[in-house]
PyMOL Python script that loads the backbone (N, CA, C, O; Angstrom):
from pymol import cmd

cmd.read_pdbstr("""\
ATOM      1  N   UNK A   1       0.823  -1.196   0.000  1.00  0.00           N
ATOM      2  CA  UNK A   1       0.000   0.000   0.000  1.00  0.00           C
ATOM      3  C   UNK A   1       0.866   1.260   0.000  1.00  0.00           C
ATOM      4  O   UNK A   1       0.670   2.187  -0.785  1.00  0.00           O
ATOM      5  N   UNK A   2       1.886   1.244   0.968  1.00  0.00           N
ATOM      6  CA  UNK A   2       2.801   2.369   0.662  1.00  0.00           C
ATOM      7  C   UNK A   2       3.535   2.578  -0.549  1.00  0.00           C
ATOM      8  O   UNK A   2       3.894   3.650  -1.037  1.00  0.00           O
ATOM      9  N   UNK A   3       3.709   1.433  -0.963  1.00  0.00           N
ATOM     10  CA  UNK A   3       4.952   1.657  -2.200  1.00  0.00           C
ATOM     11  C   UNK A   3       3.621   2.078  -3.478  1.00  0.00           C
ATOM     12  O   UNK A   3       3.806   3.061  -4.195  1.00  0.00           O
ATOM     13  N   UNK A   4       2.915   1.611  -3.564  1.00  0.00           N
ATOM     14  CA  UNK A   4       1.596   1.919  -4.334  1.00  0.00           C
ATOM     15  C   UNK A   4       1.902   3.493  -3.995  1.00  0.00           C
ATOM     16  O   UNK A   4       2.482   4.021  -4.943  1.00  0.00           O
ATOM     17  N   UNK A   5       1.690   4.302  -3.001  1.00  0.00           N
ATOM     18  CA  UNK A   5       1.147   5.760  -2.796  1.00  0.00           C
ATOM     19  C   UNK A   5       2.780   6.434  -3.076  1.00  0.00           C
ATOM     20  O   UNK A   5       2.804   7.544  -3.608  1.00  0.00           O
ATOM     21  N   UNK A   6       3.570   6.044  -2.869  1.00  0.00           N
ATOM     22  CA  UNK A   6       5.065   6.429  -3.370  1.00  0.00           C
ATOM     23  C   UNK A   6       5.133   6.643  -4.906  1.00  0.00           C
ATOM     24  O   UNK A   6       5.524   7.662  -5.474  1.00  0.00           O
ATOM     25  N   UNK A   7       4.584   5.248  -5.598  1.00  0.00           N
ATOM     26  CA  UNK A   7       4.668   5.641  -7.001  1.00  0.00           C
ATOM     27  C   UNK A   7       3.699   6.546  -7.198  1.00  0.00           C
ATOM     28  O   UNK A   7       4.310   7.566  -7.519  1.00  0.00           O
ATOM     29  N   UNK A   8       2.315   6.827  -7.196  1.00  0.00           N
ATOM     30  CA  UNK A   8       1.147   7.998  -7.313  1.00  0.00           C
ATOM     31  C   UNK A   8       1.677   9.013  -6.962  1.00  0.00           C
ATOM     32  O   UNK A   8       1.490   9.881  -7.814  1.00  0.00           O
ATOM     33  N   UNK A   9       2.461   9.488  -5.835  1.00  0.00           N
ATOM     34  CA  UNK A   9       2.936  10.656  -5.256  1.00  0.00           C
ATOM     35  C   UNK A   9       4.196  11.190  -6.193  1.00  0.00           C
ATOM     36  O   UNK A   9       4.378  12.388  -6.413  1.00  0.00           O
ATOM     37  N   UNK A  10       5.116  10.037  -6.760  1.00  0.00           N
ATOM     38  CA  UNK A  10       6.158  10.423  -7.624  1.00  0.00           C
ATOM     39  C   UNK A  10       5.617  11.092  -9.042  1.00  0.00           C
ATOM     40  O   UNK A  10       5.951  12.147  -9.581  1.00  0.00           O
ATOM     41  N   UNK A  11       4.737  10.171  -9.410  1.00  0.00           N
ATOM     42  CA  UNK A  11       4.167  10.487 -10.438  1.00  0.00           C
ATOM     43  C   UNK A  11       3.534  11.854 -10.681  1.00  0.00           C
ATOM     44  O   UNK A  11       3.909  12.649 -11.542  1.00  0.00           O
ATOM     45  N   UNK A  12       2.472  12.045  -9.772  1.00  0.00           N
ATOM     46  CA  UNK A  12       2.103  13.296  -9.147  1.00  0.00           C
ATOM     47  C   UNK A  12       3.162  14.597  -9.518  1.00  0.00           C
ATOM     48  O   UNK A  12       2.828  15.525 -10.255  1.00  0.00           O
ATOM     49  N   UNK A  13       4.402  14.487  -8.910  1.00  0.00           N
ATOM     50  CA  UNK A  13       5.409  15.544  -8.392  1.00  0.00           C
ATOM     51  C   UNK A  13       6.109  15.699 -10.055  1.00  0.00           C
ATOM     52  O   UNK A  13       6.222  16.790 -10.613  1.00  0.00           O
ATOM     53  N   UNK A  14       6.461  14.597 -10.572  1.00  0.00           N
ATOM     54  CA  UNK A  14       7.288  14.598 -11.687  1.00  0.00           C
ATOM     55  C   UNK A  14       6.257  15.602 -12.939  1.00  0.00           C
ATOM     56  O   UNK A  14       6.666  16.532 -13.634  1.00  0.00           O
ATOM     57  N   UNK A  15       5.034  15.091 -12.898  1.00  0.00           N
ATOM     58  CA  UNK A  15       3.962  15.894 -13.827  1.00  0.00           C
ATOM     59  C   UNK A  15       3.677  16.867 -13.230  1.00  0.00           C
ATOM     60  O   UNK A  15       3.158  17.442 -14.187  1.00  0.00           O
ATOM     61  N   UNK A  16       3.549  17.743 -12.217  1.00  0.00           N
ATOM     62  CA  UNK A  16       3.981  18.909 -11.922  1.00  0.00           C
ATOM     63  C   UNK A  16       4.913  19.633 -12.743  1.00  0.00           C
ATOM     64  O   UNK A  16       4.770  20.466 -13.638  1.00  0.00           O
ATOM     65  N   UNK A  17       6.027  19.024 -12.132  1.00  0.00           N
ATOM     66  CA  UNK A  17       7.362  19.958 -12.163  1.00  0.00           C
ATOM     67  C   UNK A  17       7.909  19.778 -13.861  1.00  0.00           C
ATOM     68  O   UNK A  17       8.776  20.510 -14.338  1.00  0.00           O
ATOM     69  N   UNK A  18       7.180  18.596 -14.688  1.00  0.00           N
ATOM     70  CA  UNK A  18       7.273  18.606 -16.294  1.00  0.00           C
ATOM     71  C   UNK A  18       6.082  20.103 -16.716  1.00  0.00           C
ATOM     72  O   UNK A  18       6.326  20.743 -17.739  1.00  0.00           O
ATOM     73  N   UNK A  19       5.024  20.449 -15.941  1.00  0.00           N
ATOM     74  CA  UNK A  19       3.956  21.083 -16.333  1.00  0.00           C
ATOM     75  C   UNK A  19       4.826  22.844 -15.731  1.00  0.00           C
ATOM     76  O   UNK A  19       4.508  23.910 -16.259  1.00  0.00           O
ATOM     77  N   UNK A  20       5.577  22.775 -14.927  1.00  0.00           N
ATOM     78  CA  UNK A  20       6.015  24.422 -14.596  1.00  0.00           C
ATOM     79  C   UNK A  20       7.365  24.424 -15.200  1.00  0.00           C
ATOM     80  O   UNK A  20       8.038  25.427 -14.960  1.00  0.00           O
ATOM     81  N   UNK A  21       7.877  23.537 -15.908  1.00  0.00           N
ATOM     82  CA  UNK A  21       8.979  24.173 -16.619  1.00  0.00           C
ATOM     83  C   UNK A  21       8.551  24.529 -18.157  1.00  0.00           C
ATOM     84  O   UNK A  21       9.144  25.401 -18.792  1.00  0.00           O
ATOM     85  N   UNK A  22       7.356  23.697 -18.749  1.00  0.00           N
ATOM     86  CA  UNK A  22       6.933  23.991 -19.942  1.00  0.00           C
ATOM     87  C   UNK A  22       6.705  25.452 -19.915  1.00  0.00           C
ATOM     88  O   UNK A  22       6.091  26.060 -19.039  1.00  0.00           O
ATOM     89  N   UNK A  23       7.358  26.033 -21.140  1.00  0.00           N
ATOM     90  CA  UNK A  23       6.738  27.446 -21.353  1.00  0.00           C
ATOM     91  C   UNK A  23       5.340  27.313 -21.555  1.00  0.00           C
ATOM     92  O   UNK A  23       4.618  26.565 -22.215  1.00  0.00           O
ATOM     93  N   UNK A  24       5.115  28.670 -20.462  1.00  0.00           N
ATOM     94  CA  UNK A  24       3.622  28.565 -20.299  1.00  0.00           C
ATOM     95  C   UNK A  24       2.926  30.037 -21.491  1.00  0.00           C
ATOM     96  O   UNK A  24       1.761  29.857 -21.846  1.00  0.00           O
ATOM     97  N   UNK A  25       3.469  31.061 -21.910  1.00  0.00           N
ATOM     98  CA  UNK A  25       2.492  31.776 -23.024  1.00  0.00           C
ATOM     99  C   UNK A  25       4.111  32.347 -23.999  1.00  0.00           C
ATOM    100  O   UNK A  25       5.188  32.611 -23.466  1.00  0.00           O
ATOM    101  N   UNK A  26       3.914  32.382 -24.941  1.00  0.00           N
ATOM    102  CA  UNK A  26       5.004  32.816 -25.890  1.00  0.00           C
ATOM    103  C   UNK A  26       4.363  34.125 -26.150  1.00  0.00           C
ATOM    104  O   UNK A  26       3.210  34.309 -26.539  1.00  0.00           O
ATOM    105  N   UNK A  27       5.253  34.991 -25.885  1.00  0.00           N
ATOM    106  CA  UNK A  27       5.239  36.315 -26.598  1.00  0.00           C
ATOM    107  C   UNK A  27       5.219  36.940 -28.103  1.00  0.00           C
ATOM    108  O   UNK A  27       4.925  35.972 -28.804  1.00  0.00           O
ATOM    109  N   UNK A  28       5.342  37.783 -28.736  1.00  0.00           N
ATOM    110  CA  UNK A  28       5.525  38.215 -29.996  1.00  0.00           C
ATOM    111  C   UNK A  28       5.151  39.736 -30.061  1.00  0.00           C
ATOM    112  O   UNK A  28       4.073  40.293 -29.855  1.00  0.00           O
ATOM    113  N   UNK A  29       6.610  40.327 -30.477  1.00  0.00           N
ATOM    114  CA  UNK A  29       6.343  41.387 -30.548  1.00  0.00           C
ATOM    115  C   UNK A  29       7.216  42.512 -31.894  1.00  0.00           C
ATOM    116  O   UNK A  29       8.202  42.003 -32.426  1.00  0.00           O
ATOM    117  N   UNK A  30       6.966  43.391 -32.175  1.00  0.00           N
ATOM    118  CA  UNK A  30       7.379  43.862 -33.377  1.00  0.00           C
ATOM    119  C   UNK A  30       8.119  45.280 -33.170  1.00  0.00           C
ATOM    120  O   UNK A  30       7.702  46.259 -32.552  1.00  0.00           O
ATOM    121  N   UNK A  31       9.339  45.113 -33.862  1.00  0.00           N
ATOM    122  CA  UNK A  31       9.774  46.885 -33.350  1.00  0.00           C
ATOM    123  C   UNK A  31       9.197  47.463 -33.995  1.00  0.00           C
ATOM    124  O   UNK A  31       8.870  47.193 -35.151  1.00  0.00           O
ATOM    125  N   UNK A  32       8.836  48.816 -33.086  1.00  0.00           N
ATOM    126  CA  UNK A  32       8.352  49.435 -33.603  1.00  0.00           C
ATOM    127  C   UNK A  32       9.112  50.584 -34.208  1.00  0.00           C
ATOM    128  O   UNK A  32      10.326  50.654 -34.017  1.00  0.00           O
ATOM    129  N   UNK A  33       8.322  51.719 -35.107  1.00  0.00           N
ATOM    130  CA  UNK A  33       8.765  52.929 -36.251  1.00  0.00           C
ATOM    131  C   UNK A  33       9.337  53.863 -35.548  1.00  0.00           C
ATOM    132  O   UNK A  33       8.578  54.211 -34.643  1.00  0.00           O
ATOM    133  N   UNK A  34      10.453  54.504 -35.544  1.00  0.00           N
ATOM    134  CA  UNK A  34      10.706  55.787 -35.166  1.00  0.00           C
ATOM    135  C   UNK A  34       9.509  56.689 -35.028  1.00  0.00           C
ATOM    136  O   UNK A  34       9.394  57.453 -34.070  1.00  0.00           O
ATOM    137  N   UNK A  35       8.466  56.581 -36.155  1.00  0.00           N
ATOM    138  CA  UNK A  35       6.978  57.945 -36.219  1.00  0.00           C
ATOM    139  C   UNK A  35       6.782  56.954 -34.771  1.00  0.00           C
ATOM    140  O   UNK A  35       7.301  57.445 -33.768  1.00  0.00           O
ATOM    141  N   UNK A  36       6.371  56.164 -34.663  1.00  0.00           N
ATOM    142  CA  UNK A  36       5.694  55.482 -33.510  1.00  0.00           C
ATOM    143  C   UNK A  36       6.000  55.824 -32.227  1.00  0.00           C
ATOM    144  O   UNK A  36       5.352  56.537 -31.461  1.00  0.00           O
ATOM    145  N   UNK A  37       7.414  55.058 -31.987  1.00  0.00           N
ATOM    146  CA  UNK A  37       8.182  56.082 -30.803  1.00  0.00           C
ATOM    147  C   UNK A  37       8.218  57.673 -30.252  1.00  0.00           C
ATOM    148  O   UNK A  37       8.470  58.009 -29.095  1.00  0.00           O
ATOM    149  N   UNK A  38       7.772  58.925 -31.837  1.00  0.00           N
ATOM    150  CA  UNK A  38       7.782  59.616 -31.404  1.00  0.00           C
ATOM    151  C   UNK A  38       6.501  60.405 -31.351  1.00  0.00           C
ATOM    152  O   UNK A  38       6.611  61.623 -31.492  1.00  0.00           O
ATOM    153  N   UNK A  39       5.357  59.916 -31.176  1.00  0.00           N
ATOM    154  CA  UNK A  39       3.942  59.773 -31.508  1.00  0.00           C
ATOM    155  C   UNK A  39       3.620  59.512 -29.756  1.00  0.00           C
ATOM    156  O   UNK A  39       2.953  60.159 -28.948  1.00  0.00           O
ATOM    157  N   UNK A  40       4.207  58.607 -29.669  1.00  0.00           N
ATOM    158  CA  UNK A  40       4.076  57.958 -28.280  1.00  0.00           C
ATOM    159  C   UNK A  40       4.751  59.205 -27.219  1.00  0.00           C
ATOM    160  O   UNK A  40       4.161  59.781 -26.305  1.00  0.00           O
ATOM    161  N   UNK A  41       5.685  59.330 -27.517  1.00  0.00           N
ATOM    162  CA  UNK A  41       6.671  60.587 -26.624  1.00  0.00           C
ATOM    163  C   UNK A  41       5.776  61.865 -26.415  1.00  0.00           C
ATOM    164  O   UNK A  41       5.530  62.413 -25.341  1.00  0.00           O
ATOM    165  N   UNK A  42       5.195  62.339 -28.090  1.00  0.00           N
ATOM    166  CA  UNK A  42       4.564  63.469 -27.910  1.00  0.00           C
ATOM    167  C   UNK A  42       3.070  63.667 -26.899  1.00  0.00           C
ATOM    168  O   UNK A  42       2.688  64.644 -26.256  1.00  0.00           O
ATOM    169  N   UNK A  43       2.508  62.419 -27.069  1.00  0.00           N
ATOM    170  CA  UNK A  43       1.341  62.080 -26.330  1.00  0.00           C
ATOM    171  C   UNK A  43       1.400  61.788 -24.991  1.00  0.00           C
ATOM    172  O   UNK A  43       0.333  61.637 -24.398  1.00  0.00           O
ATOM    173  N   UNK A  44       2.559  61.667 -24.329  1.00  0.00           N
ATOM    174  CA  UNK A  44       3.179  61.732 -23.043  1.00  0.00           C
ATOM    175  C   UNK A  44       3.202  63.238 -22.465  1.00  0.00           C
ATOM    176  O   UNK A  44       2.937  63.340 -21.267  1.00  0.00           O
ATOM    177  N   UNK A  45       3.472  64.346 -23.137  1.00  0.00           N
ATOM    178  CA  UNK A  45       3.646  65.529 -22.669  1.00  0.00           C
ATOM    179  C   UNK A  45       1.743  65.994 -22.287  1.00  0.00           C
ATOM    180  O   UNK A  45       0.628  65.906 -22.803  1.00  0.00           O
ATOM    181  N   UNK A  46       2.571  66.611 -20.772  1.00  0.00           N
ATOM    182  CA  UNK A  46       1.969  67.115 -20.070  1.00  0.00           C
ATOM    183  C   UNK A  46       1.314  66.604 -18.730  1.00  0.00           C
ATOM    184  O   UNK A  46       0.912  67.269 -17.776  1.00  0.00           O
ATOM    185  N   UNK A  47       1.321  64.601 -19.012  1.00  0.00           N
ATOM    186  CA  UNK A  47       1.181  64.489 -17.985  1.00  0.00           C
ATOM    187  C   UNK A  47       1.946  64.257 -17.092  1.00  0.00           C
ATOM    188  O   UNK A  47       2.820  65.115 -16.976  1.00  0.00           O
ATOM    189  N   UNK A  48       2.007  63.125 -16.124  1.00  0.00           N
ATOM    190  CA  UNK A  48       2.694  63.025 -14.540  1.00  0.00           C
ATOM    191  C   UNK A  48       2.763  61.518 -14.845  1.00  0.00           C
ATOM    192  O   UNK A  48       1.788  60.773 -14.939  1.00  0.00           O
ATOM    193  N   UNK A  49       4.304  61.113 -15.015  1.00  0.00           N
ATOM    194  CA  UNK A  49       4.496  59.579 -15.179  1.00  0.00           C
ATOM    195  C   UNK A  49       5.176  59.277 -13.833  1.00  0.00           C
ATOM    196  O   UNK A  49       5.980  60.095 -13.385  1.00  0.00           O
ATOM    197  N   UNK A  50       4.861  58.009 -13.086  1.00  0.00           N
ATOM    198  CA  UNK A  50       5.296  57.605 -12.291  1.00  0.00           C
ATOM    199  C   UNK A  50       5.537  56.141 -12.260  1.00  0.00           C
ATOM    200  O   UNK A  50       4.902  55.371 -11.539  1.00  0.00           O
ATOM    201  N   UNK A  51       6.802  55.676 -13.347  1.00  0.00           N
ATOM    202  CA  UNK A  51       6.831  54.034 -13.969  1.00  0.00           C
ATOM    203  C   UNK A  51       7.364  53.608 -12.385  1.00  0.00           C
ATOM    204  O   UNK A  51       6.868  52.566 -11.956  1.00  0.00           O
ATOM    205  N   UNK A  52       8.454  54.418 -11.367  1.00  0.00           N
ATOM    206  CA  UNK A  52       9.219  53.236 -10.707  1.00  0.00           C
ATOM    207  C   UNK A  52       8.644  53.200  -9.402  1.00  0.00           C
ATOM    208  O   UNK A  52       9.154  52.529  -8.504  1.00  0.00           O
ATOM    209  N   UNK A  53       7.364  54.047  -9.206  1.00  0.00           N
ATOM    210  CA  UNK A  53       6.777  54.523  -7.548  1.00  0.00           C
ATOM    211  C   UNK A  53       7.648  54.247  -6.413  1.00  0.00           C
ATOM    212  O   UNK A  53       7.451  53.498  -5.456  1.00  0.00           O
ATOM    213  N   UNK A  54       9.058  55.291  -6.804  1.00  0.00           N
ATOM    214  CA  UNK A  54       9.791  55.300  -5.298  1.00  0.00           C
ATOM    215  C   UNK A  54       9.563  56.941  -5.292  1.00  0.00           C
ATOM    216  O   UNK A  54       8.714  57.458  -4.567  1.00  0.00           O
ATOM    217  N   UNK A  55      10.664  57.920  -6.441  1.00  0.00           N
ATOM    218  CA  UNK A  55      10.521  59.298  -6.738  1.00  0.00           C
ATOM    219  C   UNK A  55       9.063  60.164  -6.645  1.00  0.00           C
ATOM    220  O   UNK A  55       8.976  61.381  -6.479  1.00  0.00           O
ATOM    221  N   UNK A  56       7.914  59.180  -6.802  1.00  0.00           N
ATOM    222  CA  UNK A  56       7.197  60.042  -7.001  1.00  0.00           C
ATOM    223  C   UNK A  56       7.219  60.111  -9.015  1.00  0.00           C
ATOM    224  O   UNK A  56       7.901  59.544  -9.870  1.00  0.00           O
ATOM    225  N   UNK A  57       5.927  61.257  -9.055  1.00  0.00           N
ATOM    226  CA  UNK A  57       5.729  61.585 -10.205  1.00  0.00           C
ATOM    227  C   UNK A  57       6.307  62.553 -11.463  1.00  0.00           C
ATOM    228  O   UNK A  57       6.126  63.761 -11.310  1.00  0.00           O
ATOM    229  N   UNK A  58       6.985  62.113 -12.692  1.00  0.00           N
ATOM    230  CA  UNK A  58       8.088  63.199 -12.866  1.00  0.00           C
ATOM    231  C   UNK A  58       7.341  63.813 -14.204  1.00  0.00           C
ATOM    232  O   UNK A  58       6.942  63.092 -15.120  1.00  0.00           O
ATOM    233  N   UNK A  59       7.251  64.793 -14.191  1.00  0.00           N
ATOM    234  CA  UNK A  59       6.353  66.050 -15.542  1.00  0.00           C
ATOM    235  C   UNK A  59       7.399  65.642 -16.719  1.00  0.00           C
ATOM    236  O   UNK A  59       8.621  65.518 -16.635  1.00  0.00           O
ATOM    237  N   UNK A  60       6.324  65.425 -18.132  1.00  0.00           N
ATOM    238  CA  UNK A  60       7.567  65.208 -18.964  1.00  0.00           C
ATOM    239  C   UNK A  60       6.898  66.904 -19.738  1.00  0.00           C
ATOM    240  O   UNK A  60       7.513  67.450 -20.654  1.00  0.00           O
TER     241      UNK A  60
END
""", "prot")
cmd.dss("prot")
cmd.show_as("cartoon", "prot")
cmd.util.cbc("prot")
cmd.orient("prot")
């Protein structure tokens, strides 16, 4: 009975740990255009960005 619940429990652990090393979502992404980058920059002005919330909020 034990060696029975040893193999279920191995089994168990091994299909786990095969299931969290599989990559779980693939990305895809495209560089983007210089116009893009600076489209994006211009549409930034005026407000209050705060990407790293230690500083506080910095005016672009």
């Amino acid at each position: 009975m034990k060696e029975k619940q040893r193999k279920i429990m191995g089994l168990i652990i091994s299909f786990g740990m095969i299931i969290t090393i599989m990559p779980q979502t693939i990305w895809a992404s495209d560089a983007g255009t210089r116009e893009d980058a600076v489209k994006w920059a211009y549409a930034q002005e005026g407000k209050f960005l705060d990407y790293d919330k230690v500083y506080g909020a910095q005016c672009v």
